[in-house]
C-alpha positions, -999 to +999 in steps of 0.1 A: +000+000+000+027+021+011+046+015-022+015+025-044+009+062-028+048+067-034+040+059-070+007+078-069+027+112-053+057+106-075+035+109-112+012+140-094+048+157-089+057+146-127+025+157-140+022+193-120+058+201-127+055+189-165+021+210-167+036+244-152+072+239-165+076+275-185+067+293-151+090+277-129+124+297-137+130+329-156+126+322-190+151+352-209+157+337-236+126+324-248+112+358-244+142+376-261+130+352-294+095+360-287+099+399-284+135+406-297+126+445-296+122+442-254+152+451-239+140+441-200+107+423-187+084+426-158+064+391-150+026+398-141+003+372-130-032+377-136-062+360-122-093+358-145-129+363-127-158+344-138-168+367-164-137+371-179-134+334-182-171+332-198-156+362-224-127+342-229-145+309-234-174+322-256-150+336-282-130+309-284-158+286-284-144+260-259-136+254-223-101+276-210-075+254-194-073+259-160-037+273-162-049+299-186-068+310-159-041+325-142-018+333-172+018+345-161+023+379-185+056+389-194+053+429-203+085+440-226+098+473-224+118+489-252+152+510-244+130+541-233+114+527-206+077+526-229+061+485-235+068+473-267+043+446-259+038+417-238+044+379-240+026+347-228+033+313-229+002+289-238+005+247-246-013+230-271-017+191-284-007+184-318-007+151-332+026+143-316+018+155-284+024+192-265+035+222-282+047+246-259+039+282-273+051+319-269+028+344-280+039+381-286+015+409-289+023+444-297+001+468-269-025+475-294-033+435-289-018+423-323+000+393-329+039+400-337+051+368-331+046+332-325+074+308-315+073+275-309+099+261-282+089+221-273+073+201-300+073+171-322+056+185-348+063+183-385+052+215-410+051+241-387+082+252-370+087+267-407+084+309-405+061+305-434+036+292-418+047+312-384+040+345-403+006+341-413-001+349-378+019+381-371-007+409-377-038+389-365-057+397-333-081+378-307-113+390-336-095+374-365-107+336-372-076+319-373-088+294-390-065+264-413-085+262-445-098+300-439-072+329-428-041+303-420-030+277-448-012+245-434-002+217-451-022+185-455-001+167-432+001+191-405-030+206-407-043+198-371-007+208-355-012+243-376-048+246-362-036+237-325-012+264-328-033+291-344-062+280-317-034+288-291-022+325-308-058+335-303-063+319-268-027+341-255-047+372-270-079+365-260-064+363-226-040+392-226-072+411-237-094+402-209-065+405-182-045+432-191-065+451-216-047+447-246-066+454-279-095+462-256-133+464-270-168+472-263-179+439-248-145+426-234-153+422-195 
């Protein structure tokens, strides 16, 4: 018996530290790829209400993780002190498992940059497909087939990812205010 809750604790460490592993250390350079015009960051942690997770949920038109309920922020400011925008890390499945995300948003709440850090993904690590993104806010569709092309073998990994992009701005929107409309709680 004894044996089996040291196996049971052991994979609940495993799966908590696996689930939260980008907000356990400072993670520099992954922001310095994902904002390369930030010359310092400030880390804000945000805690959705109910009504911003409804917002959040209704636009995307799915269930939030409960992580992105708490999203970790990483604002970038530029050599004079003003934001140049603000990063957050999301998590997707693809067909070959996670994909571990950083979304970059200028302050007006576009898209400037996805990168993608863990993955096993094939077709989509490629700055073609990347770029279709940059540009793009939380109202665009983001959509493979529609707005975002993908290619026929990677087409669920593409729409995982764009799904993703448009869940770190739908967030950064309802926490921070980022690209801020009539509506957004």
């Amino acid at each position: 018996m004894r044996a089996l809750t040291v196996v049971a604790a052991t994979v609940f460490l495993l799966v908590a530290t696996t689930a939260t592993a980008h907000d356990r250390t400072w993670p520099g350079k992954k922001l310095g790829k994902a904002l390369p015009q930030a010359k310092s960051f400030v880390q804000r942690v945000a805690s959705l209400g109910p009504a911003q997770v409804a917002w959040v949920e209704t636009a995307l038109g799915e269930p939030i993780r409960s992580e992105d309920k708490a999203p970790t922020f990483y604002v970038g400011t530029g050599a004079d002190g003003r934001s140049v925008g603000v990063v957050v890390f999301v998590d997707a499945t693809g067909d070959n498992g996670k994909i571990e995300i950083g979304v970059a948003l200028d302050p007006a709440g576009r898209l400037v940059n996805v990168v993608l850090y863990e993955h096993s993904e094939r077709g989509v690590d490629d700055r073609a497909f990347l770029d279709q993104l940059t540009g793009k806010t939380a109202a665009s569709k983001l959509k493979v087939g529609d707005d975002i092309q993908a290619n026929d073998d990677s087409k669920h990994a593409a729409q995982a990812i764009a799904s993703a992009a448009k869940r770190g701005a739908l967030l950064a929107m309802a926490a921070l205010g980022l690209g801020q409309k009539a509506g957004t709680p």
